[in-house]
C-alpha positions in Angstrom: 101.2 99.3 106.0 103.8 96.4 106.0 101.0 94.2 105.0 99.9 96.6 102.3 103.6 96.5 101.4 104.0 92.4 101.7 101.3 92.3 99.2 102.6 94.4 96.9 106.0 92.6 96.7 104.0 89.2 96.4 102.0 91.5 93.4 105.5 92.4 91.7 106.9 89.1 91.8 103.7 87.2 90.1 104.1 89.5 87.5 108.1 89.5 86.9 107.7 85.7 86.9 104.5 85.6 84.2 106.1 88.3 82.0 109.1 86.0 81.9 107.2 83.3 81.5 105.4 85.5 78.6 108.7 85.8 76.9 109.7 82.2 77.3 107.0 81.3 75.6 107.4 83.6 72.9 111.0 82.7 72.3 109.6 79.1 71.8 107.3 80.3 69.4 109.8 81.2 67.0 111.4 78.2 67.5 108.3 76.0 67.2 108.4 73.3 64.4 104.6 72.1 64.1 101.4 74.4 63.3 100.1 72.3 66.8 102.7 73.4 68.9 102.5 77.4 67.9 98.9 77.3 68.7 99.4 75.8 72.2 102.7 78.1 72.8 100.0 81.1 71.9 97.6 79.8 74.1 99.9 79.3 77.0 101.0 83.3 76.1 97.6 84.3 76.3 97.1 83.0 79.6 100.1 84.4 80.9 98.4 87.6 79.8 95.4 87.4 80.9 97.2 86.6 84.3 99.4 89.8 84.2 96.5 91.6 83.3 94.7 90.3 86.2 97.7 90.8 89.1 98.1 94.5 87.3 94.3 95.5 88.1 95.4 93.7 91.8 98.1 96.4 91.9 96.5 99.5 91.2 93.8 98.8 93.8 96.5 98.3 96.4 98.6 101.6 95.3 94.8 103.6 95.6 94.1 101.7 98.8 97.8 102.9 100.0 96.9 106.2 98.6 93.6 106.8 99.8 95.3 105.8 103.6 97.9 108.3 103.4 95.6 110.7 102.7 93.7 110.2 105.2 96.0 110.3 107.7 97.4 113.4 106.1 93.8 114.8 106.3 93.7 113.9 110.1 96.8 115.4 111.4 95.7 118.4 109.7 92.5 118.7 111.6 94.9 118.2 115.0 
């Protein structure tokens, strides 16, 4: 479980820091001077995104995996 656990941490922080970096960006965008640099700013938000969205789908496959475990176990010591 500590590995299940490690990972999850790792999962957590990856997204804290891209949903800062998310909002970074965004504060930038309202600060940007040139058409050019919005558009890059709003790709580099999108990315960040897609990369949150990414490490989010990583998550919930490690909570089921954790989930589906303790279950199990449950469902073993039950049959003892």
């Amino acid at each position: 479980m500590t590995k299940s656990n490690d990972r999850l941490v790792e999962l957590s922080n990856e997204l804290d820091e891209n949903i800062i970096a998310v909002k970074g960006t965004l504060e930038l965008v309202d600060s940007s001077v040139t058409e050019d640099e919005l558009h890059d700013l709003l790709l580099k938000a999108i990315e960040r995104m897609d990369t949150i969205q990414r490490l989010s789908h990583e998550m919930i496959a490690a909570l089921k995996n954790l989930i589906d475990k303790i279950d199990e176990i449950k469902s073993k010591k039950e049959d003892i």
